[in-house]
Each structure stands twice: as C-alpha cells, then as structure tokens.
N, C-alpha and C positions, 0 to 999 in steps of 0.2 A: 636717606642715606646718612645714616649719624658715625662719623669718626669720632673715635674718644676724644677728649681730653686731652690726654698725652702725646695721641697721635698727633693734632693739631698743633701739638705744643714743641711737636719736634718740628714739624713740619717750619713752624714758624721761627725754631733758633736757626734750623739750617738755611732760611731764609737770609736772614740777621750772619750769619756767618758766609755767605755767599757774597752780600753787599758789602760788610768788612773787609773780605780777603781781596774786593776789587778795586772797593777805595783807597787803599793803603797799597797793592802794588801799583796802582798808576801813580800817588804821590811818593812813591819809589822811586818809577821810573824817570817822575820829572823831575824830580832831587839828582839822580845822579846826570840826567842829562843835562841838568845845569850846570852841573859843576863842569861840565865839557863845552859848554854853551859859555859862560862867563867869561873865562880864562880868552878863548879865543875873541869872544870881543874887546876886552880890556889891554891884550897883548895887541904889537904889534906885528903881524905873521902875515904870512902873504894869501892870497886867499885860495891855494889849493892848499895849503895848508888849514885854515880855517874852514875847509869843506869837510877837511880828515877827521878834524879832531870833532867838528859836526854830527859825522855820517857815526865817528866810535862811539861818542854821546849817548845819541840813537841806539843803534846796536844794544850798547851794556845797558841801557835804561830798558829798554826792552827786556832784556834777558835779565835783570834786575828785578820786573815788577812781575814778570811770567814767574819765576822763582817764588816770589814774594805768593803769588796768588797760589799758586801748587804745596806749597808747605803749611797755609794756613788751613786750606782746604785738608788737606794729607793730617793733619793735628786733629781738627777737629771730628774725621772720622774712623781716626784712632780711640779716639777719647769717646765718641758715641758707642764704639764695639765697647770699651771696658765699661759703661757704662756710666763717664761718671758726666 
C-alpha cells in the first residue's frame, strides 16, 4: 500500500499543525488563567472572592485556548483548500 509523497507529506503537516494548535491554546489558557490566579494571590481578598476570580480564570482560560485551538485549525484548513 504505497501513499505518495505528498499524501504523506500532508498527512504529516497536518500532524505538525494539530500539535501546534494544542500547544499554544493550553499555553493560552494557562497565561490567561494566571493572570486570574496571580492577582488573587498577591491581593488581599477574602476567599470566596479568590474562588470567583479562580473559577473566571478557569472559565476564560478555557474558552481562551478552545478559541485558540479552533482558529488555528480553521486557518490551516482554509489554506489547505486554496492550496497554499
């Protein structure tokens, strides 16, 4: 069972672009969740408050690096149809 060349060769960017667009939204998600995560340790807040600003951390990191993963993906198989 011989795939070309190029088959393989797609096969393997969209690999390589799979693992990009996964690595970069979880270091997405954990950047924005820090920046929700810092503030509440370094403040003085009481801690259902430091649960809040926690749990929205969470939340927008999440919804920060799912973004991140769907648009990089979404790019690159725009760019496959036009071929470039």
């Amino acid at each position: 069972m011989d795939m070309g060349r190029g088959s393989l060769d797609a096969k393997d960017a969209m690999t390589v672009e799979i693992v990009f667009a996964f690595v970069t939204g979880i270091l997405l998600a954990a950047a924005v969740f820090a920046a929700a995560w810092i503030p509440a340790l370094l403040l003085d807040v009481s801690e259902q408050t430091a649960k809040s600003m926690l749990m929205g951390g969470a939340l927008l990191g999440a919804a920060a690096g799912m973004w991140r993963l769907v648009s990089v993906l979404l790019r690159f198989d725009a760019d496959r149809r036009q071929g470039d």
